[in-house]
C-alpha positions, -999 to 999 in steps of 0.1 A, spaced: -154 -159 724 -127 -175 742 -87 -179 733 -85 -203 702 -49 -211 698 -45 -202 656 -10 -214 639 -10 -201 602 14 -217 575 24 -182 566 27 -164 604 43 -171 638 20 -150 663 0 -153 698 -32 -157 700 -63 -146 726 -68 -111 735 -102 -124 724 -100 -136 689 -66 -117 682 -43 -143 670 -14 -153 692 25 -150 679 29 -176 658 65 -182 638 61 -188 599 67 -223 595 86 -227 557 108 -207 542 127 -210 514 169 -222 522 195 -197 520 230 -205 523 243 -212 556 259 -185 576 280 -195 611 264 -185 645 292 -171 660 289 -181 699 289 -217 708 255 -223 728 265 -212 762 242 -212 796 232 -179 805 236 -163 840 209 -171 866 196 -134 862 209 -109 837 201 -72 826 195 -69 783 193 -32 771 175 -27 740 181 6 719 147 11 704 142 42 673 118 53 705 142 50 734 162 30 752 144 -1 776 162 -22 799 149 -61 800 157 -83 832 157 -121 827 158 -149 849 173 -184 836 150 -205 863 118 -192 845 122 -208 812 161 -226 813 161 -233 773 146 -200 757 166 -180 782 201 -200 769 183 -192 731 179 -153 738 211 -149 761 230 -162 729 213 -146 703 219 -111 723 251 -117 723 260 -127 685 245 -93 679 210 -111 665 183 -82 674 203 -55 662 183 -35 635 154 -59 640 121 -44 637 89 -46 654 67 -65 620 40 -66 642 18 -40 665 -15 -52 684 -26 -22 701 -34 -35 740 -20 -68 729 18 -74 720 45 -59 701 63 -84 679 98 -90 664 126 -109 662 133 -118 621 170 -110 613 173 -85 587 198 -106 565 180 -134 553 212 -155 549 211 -153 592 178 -158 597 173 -189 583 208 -205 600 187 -197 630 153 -208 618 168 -240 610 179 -245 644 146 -245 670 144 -252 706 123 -274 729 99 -256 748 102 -248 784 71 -252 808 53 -221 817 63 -210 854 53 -171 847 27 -151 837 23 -129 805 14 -102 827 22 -68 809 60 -61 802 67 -94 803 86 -109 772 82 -144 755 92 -165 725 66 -165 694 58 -203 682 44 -222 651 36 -255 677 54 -279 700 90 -274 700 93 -246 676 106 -215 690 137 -202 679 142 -162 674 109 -146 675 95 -131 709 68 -106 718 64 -82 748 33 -81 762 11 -49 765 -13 -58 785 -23 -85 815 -25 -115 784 -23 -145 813 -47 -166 791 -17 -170 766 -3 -195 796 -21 -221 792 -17 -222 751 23 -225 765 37 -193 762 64 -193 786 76 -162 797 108 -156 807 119 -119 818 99 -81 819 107 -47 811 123 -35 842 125 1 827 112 20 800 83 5 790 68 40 779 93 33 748 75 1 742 42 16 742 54 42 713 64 17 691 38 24 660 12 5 655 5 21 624 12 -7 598 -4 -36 623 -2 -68 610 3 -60 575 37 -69 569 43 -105 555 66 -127 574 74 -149 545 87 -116 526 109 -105 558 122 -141 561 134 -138 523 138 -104 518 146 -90 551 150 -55 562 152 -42 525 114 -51 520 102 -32 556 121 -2 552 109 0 518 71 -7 525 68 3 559 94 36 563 79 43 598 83 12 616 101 10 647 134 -12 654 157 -19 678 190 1 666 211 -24 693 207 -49 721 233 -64 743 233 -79 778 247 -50 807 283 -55 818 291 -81 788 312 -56 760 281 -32 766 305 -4 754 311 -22 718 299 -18 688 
């Protein structure tokens, strides 16, 4: 069977890896009260380094602005408002992708759901270790991202556009559990957040921190 591009009202996920769906973002939520973003949208550097502090280990990400202009801006600024910290990884495809990218404060996740970007055309391939934004359709992508697993270049032309790789560590990547799959709802992180995975899924990875190298990479 070929790739079938699937978007679900209740998931954000990829699909191919045969029938496997891609990562698609959930598409409703219920509103929360709004919470500031605390950067003003800045323009990343051409080329940056982002280190991610994983339960598993730590990986270093490098991302190039040219490859995908907008999402790069979207992630550069996200980083650095401190966004990723303590997000987990809701969803393990073994050989596929690993998934995350739901804030878990539900008060900042949907200041940031309400606030998508255009998408970007695809100029590189989701080869494995490569990293890209999740999407529920056109235009949709706003904090949700995978890393790939394996060689997953059929996700181009559904217009996954990715936008950086793991430059190191991707042995930590491939530790992350897949244990729990794709059982964990996105609607209940969106609304419940990290309370509801820690509580149903105890084992499940996470990035403890992430921050870009040589901005405040000391701070806390």
């Amino acid at each position: 069977m070929g790739p079938v591009a699937t978007l679900s009202a209740q998931d954000e996920k990829p699909t191919t890896k045969e029938d496997t769906p891609a990562p698609v973002e959930i598409e409703k939520t219920p509103s929360t009260d709004d919470v500031e973003i605390q950067s003003a949208k800045a323009q990343a550097p051409k080329k940056f380094k982002v280190i991610f502090e994983l339960s598993t280990g730590d990986v270093e990400l490098e991302v190039a602005r040219k490859l995908a202009p907008l999402g790069v801006d979207q992630f550069y600024q996200a980083v650095n408002d401190g966004f990723y910290d303590e997000c987990r990884f809701f969803r393990v495809v073994k050989g596929f992708v690993v998934q995350f990218g739901i804030n878990g404060d539900p008060k900042v996740q949907q200041q940031w759901k309400d606030q998508p970007i255009k998408d970007d055309p695809v100029l590189f391939s989701n080869l494995k270790g490569t990293i890209c934004f999740a999407t529920s359709g056109p235009d949709t992508r706003t904090t949700q991202m995978f890393i790939n697993l394996s060689d997953n270049s059929r996700l181009n032309n559904l217009g996954f556009a990715a936008f950086g790789r793991v430059n190191k560590g991707m042995k930590h990547i491939e530790a992350i559990t897949d244990e729990y799959g794709e059982q964990p709802q996105q609607d209940r992180i969106q609304t419940e957040g990290n309370d509801y995975l820690k509580k149903s899924f105890p084992k499940m990875d996470y990035i403890k921190r992430a921050y870009v190298v040589g901005r405040d990479s000391a701070a806390k």
